[in-house]
N, C-alpha and C positions, 0 to 999 in steps of 0.2 A: 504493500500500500504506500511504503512512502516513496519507494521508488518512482512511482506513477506521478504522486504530487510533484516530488523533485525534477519531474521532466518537464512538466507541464508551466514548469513559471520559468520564465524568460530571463527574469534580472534575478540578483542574488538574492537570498535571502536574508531576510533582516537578525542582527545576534541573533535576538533573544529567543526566534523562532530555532535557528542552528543551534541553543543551548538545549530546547526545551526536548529537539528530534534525539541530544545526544543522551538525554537523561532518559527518555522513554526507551532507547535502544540499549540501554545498560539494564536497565529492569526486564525488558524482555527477555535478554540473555542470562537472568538470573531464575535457578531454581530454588523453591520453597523445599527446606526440607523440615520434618517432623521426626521428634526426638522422643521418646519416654524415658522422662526424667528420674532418677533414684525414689522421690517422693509422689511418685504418679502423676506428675504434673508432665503434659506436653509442650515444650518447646521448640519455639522454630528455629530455623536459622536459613536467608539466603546464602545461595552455593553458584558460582561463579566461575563457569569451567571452562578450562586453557588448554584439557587435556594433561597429560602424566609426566612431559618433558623434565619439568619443572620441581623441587620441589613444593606444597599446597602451602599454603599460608591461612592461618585461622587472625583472626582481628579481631578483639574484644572492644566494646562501647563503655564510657565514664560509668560513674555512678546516678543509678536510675534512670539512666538514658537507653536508647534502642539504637540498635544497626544504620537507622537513619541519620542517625548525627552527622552534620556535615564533615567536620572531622574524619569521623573513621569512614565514612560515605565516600569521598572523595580521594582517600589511601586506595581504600578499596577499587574503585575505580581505575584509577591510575592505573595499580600493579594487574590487574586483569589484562586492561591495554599491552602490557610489558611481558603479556606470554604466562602469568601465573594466575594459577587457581585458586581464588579464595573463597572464604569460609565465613561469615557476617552473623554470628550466632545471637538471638536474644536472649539474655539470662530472663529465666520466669522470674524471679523475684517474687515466687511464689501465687502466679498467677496463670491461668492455664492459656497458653497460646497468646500469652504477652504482645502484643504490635504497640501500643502505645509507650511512652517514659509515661514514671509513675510522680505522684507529685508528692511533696514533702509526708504535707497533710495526711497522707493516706496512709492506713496501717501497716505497717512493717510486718510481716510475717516470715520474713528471709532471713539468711544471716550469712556471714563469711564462707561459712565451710559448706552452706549448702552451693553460694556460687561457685564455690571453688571445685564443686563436684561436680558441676553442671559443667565446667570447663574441663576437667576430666573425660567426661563422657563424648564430648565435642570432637576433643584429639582423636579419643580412640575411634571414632566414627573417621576422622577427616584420616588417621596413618591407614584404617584398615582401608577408605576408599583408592585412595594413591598408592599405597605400599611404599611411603617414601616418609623420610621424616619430616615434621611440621614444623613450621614456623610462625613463630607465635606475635603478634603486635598488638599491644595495648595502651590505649589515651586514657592519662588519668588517671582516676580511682581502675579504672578496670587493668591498668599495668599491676595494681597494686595487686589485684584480683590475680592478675597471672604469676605475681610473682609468690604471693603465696600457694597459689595451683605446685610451680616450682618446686618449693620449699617441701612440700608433702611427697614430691617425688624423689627417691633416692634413684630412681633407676632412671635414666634419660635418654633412652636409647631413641626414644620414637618423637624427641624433638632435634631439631635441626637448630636452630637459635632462635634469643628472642630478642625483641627489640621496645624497649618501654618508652612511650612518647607521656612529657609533663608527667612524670613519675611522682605522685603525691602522696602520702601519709596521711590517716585520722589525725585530729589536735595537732593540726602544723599551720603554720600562717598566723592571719590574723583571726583566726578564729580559734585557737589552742587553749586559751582561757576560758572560754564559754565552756568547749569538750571537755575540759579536764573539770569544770565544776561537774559538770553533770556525771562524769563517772565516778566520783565519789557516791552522789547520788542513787546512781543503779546499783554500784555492787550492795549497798543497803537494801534497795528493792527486792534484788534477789535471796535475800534472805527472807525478807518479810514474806513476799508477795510473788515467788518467782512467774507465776503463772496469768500476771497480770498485764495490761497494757497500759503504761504509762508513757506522758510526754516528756521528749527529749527535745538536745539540741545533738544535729550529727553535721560534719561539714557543713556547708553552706543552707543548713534547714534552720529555720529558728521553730519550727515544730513536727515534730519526727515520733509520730506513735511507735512504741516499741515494745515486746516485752523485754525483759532487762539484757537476760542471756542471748538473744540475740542482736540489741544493739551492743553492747559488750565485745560481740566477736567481731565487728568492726573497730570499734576504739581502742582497742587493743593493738589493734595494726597503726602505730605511732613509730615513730622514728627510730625509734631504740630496736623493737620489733622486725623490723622492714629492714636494718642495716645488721641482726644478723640473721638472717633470711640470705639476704644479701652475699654474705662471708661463707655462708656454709654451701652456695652452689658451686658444682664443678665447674659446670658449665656456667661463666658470668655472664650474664644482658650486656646489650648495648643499651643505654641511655640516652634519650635527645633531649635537652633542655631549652626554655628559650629565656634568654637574656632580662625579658621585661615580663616575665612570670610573676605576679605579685601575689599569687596563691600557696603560694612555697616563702616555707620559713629562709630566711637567709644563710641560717649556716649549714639548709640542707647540703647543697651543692659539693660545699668542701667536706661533710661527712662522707657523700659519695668520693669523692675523691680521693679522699684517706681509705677507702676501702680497696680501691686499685679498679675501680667501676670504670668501665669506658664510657667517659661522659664527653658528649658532643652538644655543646651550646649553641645555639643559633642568634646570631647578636639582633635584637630589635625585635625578637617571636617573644608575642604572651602565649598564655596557657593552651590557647587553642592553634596556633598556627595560623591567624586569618592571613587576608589580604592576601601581598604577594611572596611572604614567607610560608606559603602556603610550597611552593616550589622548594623553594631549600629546604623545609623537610623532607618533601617526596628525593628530591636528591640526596640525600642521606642515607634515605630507606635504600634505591637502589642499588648505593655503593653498595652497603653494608651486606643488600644480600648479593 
């Protein structure tokens, strides 16, 4: 069909119609696949096929975000173009057949280790599709998510490397003081009332229904946690960071770097990569893989 249209008009076509043809043709080319999760929950994930040359690549999405995030959307994209197969999984976050981000406000039922399983289950779908090992790329909270995924693996045969974009920590920034009142707070809860839902504050939410133990198993994942994580894989990440990040506490940076972490800054990138640094990340990714 759009071949026909594209015959049919004389003069060029206007961007944002040539942006809207190249997005509709990227979603075309992507298959839906359906997952059953440890806790019975189905999960999707778009699948992006290049064929086997390659090895696959899995992309995880920030915290309470989806596949669509421009961010990991546009990685994604890119590295398809570039001959690989990738893998755009939603974490359920405890919701069955997730397509939407979830908002602060809304009950928390998920926790750490159940993403962290659902990332699990992902790889071993994506090494048993390819037969090749994975590679892993996470923006944000969801590097965090891979890197604890990592950290539970002693065995790493069936990853290929990983690559963490704005690699962030719980109670880091300027929001560290809020999260650390409130976990005083919960580990209390948890004795009291473990089986309750009460309101928090978690990253950027100033209201995060939760029950205790599983906001806990995020806040937990704090800088001290995260750096040895860090020290204890064989296999170390690569790191991208960007220069005008103001989500990240200050002396993350040089913690990673005292660890021997391969850290690559990108001068003038915030948190997400917009604009035209939107390219020096994607060059980044290329080199490295």
């Amino acid at each position: 069909m759009f071949t026909i249209m594209l015959k049919s008009i004389a003069r060029p076509l206007p961007k944002l119609l040539l942006t809207l043809l190249l997005l509709v043709s990227h979603y075309c080319a992507a298959e839906t696949i359906q997952l059953r999760m440890q806790n019975g929950l189905l999960a999707t994930a778009d699948y992006l096929d290049a064929g086997d040359e390659k090895s696959p690549i899995l992309i995880l999405h920030g915290f309470l975000q989806t596949r669509d995030f421009f961010t990991v959307r546009r990685i994604a994209d890119a590295l398809h173009d570039e001959g690989y197969s990738v893998l755009l999984p939603n974490l359920s976050l405890g919701i069955d057949q997730r397509h939407q981000s979830l908002p602060c406000e809304a009950i928390h039922t998920h926790s750490m280790e159940q993403d962290r399983d659902e990332v699990a289950q992902w790889v071993d779908w994506l090494n048993e599709k390819s037969s090749k090992p994975v590679t892993l790329i996470g923006h944000s909270m969801g590097s965090l998510t891979l890197l604890a995924y990592l950290h539970s693996q002693p065995d790493q045969d069936s990853i290929n490397q990983a690559i963490l974009i704005s690699l962030i920590t719980f109670a880091q920034g300027p929001i560290a003081k809020a999260n650390s009142t409130d976990k005083h707070r919960a580990q209390q809860d948890l004795i009291m009332g473990p089986n309750r839902i009460y309101n928090y504050r978690l990253a950027f939410c100033d209201s995060y229904p939760s029950q205790p133990d599983h906001y806990l198993s995020y806040l937990n994942w704090d800088q001290t946690r995260a750096s040895s994580a860090l020290l204890g894989l064989s296999k170390k990440p690569s790191i991208i960071l960007g220069s005008r990040d103001n989500r990240l506490s200050p002396e993350w940076k040089p913690i990673l770097m005292e660890l021997k972490a391969n850290v690559i800054e990108v001068e003038g990138a915030n948190h997400f990569f917009d604009h035209s640094h939107e390219f020096d990340l994607l060059d980044n990714i290329i080199q490295m893989l």
